[in-house]
N, C-alpha and C positions, 0 to 999 in steps of 0.2 A: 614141408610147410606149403600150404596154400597162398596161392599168390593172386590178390584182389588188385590192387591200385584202383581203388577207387575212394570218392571222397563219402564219407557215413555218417549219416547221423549223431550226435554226441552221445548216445547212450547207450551205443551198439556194441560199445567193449564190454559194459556190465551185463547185457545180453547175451554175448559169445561165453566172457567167463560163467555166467551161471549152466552154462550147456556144457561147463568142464573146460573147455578151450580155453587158450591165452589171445587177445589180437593184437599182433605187432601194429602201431601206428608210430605217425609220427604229426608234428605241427610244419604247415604248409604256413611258407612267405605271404605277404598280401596279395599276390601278384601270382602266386602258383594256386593259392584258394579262389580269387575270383576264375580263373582261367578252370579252375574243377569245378563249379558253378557252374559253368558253360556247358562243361561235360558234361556236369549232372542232369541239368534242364533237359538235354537234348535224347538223356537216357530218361526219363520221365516221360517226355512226350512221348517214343518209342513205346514203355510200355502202356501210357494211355490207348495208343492208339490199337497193342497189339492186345488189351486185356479186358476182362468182362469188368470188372472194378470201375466204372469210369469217376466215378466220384472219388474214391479212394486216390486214387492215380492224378486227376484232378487237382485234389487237396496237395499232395504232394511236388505237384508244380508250383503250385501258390507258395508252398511254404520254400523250394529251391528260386522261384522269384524275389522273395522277400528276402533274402539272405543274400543274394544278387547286388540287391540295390542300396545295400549297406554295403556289400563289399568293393563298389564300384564308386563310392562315394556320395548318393544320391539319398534323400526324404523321399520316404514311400507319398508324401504330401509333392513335392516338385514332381514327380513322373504321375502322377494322378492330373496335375492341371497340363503336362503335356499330355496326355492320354485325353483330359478333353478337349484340349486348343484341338487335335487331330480330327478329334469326331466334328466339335466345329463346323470349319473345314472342309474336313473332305466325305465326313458322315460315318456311319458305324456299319454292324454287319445285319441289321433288323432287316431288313429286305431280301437277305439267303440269295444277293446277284453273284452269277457268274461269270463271267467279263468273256464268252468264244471267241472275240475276235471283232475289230474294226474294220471300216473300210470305207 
C-alpha cells in the first residue's frame, strides 16, 4: 500500500477507484482537520510558488483558505472586515514596498 497521510479533496476516492484503486481514508476530528488545513495551505503555497500553474495553484489556496475559516470557527464575512480594519490601518500591498532596513 501507498502511504499518503495527507488531507484530499472529497472526491479523490471516486478518482483513485475509477483508475482501479481502492483509497484508504478515514474522518479526521475537528481539531486534527483544521490542523490538516494548515498543512494543506502551506503545501499549496509550496506548490504555488514552485509551479508554472499560478492561477490553478492560487485557486487552490483560496479554496484550502475557505475551508480554513469554517473549520476554525470564523464567517468568511468577519475575516473579510478584519482583512480590511488591517488595510485601514496599516495599508495593503499596491505599493510592491520592501522594508531593507531602518535606521
Amino acid at each position: 500500500m501507498k502511504i499518503f497521510r495527507k488531507l484530499i479533496r472529497d472526491r479523490i476516492p471516486e478518482i483513485i477507484a475509477a483508475k482501479g484503486e481502492r483509497a484508504v481514508t478515514r474522518v479526521l476530528n475537528d481539531e486534527e482537520f483544521a490542523v490538516a488545513l494548515e498543512n494543506k495551505l502551506l503545501e499549496e503555497v509550496q506548490e504555488m510558488r514552485l509551479g508554472d500553474n499560478k492561477a490553478e495553484e492560487i485557486a487552490d489556496i483560496y479554496e484550502v483558505l475557505d475551508a480554513l475559516i469554517r473549520a476554525r470557527g470564523f464567517s468568511a464575512e468577519e475575516i473579510m472586515r478584519l482583512k480590511d480594519k488591517k488595510r485601514a490601518e496599516r495599508g495593503g500591498f499596491e505599493k510592491k514596498l520592501l522594508l531593507e532596513g531602518t535606521q
